[in-house]
C-alpha positions in Angstrom: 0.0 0.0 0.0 2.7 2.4 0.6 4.2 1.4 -2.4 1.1 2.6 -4.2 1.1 5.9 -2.9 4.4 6.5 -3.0 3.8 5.9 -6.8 1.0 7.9 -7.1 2.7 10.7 -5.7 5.9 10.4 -8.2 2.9 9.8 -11.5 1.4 13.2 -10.0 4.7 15.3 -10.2 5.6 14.0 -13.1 2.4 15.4 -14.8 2.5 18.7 -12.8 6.4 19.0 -14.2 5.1 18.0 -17.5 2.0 20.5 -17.5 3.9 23.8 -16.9 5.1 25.3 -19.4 8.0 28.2 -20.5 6.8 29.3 -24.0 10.2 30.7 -24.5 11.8 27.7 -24.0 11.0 24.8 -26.8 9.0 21.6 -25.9 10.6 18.1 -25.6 10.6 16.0 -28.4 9.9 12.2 -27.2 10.7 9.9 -29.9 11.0 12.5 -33.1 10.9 9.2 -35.7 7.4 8.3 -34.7 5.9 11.6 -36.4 8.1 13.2 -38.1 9.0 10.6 -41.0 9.6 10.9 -43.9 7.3 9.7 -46.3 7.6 9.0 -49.9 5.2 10.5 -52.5 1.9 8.3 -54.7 3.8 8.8 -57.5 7.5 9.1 -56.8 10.3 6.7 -56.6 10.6 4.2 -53.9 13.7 2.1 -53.4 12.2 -0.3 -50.6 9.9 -2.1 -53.1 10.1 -4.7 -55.4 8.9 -2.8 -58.3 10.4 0.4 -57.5 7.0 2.2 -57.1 5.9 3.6 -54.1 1.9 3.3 -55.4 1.2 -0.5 -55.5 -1.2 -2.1 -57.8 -3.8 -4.4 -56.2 -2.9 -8.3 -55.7 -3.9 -9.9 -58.4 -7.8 -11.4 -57.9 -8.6 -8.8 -55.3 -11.8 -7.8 -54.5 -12.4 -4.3 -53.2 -13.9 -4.1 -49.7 -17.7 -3.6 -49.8 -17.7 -4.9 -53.7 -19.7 -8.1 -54.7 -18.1 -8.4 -58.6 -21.0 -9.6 -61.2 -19.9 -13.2 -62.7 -21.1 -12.4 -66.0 -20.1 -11.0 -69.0 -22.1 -8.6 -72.0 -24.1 -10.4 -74.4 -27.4 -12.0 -74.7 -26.6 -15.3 -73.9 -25.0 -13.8 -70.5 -28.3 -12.0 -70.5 -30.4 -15.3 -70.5 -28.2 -16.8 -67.6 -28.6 -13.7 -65.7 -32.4 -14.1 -65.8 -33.0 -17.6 -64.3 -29.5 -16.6 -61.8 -30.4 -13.1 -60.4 -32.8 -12.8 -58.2 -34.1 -9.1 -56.9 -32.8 -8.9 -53.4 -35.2 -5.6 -52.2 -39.0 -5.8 -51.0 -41.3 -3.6 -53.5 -42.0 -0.5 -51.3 -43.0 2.9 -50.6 -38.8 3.6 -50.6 -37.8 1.4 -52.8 -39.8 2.7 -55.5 -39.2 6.4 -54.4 -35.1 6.0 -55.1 -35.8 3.7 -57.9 -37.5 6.7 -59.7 -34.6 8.8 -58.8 -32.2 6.3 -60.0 -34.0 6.2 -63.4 -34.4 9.7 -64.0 -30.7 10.2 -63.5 -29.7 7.8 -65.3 -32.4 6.3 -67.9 -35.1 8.9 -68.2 -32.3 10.6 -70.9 -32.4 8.0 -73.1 -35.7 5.9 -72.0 -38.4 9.1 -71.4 -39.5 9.8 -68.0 -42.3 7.3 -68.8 -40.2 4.8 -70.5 -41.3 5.0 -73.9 -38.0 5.9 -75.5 -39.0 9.7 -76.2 -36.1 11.1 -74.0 -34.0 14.1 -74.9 -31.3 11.8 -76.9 -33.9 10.2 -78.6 -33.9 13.5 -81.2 -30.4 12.7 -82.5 -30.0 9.0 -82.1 -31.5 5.9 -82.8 -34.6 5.6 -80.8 -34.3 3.1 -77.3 -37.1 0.5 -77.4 -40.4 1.3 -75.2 -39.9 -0.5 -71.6 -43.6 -0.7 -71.8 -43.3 -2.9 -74.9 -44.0 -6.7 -75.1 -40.5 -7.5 -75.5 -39.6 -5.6 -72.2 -42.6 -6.9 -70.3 -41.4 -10.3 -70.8 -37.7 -9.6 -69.3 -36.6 -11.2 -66.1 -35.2 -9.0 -63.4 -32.2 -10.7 -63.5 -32.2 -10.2 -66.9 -33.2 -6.3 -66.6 -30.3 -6.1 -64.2 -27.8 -7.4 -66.7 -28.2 -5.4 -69.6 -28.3 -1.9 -67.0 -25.1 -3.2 -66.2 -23.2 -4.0 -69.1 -25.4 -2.9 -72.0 -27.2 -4.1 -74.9 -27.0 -3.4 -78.2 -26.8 0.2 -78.6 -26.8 0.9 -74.5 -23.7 1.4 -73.0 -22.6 -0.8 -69.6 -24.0 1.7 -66.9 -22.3 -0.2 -64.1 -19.9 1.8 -63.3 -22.1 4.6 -62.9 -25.2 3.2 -61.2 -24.6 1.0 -57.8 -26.1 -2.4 -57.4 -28.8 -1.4 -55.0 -29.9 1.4 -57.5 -30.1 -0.9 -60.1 -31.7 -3.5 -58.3 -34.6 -0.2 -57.7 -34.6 0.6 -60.9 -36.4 -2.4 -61.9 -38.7 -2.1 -59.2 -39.2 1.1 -60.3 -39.6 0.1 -63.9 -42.0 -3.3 -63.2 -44.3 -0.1 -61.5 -44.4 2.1 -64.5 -45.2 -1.4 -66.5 -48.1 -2.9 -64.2 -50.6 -1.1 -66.3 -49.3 -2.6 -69.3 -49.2 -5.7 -67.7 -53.0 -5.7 -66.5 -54.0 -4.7 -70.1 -51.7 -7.4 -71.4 -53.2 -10.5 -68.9 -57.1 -8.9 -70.3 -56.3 -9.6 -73.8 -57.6 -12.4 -75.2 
C-alpha cells in the first residue's frame, strides 16, 4: 500500500512538471521518428519495393472491400443466364420505388423518357431506345433487366460503373411499377 502511494505521488509530479510550461523555451521532443517521418510521395520513386513504385497495384484477384463483382459477362446469352440466376434482393416499397425513380431519372429517363417510352431528350439525335412498356420488355426477367443496366445491350452502353447495385436492383422495381398497367392490359387480352 505504501508502495502505491508513493507511486501515485511520483505519476502526479511527473504530470504537474510536464504541464507547466515556458513558452520561451522549446518543448521536448519524445521519440521525433514516430511523427516526423519521412514519407515517400503516390507517385514518386521508392527504393524499398520490389517494383520500385511507391503506389502498388492491387494483388492480383482482389476484391475491393464492400464490392460483390457480377460473374457475368455482356451479351445476350450472359443476358439469359442472368435471368433464371439473379434474383431481386429488395422488397417492392414505398422507398424502394421512391429511389428507384430517382435512379431512373438520373440515369435512364435521358435516353428511355420519363415514362419509359423511349422519347427522351437523346432520342432527337440517335436511334430511338425501345419502349420498356413494350411486349419484349414486359417479358424480361429481373435478373435479366439487371444485366443489360449493367453492361449494356445493343446500342446501350454498360451503366455499371455509374449506377450502384442497389440502385439498379430499384430501378427495376421502379420500372415493373411504371409497367403494371401494361401488364394488366396485357393479362385482359384475349
Amino acid at each position: 500500500m505504501k508502495w502505491l502511494i508513493m507511486g501515485t505521488s511520483v505519476l502526479a509530479a511527473a504530470l504537474q512538471v510536464g504541464c507547466e510550461r515556458d513558452v520561451s523555451q522549446p518543448n521536448l521532443e519524445y521519440a521525433p521518428d514516430m511523427y516526423g517521418s519521412v514519407p515517400y510521395d503516390s507517385y514518386a520513386p521508392n527504393p524499398n519495393t520490389r517494383d520500385g513504385k511507391t503506389l502498388m497495384a492491387p494483388a492480383p484477384g482482389s476484391i475491393p472491400r464492400g464490392y460483390s463483382p457480377l460473374r457475368y459477362g455482356p451479351g445476350p446469352e450472359e443476358a439469359t443466364r442472368a435471368a433464371t440466376d439473379l434474383k431481386n434482393p429488395f422488397e417492392s416499397s414505398e422507398p424502394v420505388l421512391e429511389r428507384g425513380k430517382v435512379a431512373f431519372n438520373r440515369y435512364c429517363s435521358h435516353c428511355h423518357g420519363s415514362g419509359g417510352l423511349g422519347d427522351g431528350l437523346v432520342a432527337a439525335r440517335f436511334p430511338r431506345p425501345p419502349s420498356l412498356l413494350a411486349e419484349h420488355a414486359l417479358g424480361l426477367a429481373d435478373g435479366q433487366i439487371f444485366h443489360i443496366i449493367t453492361q449494356g445491350q445493343g446500342l446501350m452502353p454498360a451503366h455499371g460503373s455509374q449506377v450502384a447495385p442497389e440502385d439498379r436492383w430499384k430501378i427495376v422495381h421502379y420500372l415493373r411499377s411504371m409497367q403494371s398497367p401494361a401488364r394488366t392490359a396485357r393479362k385482359d387480352t384475349p
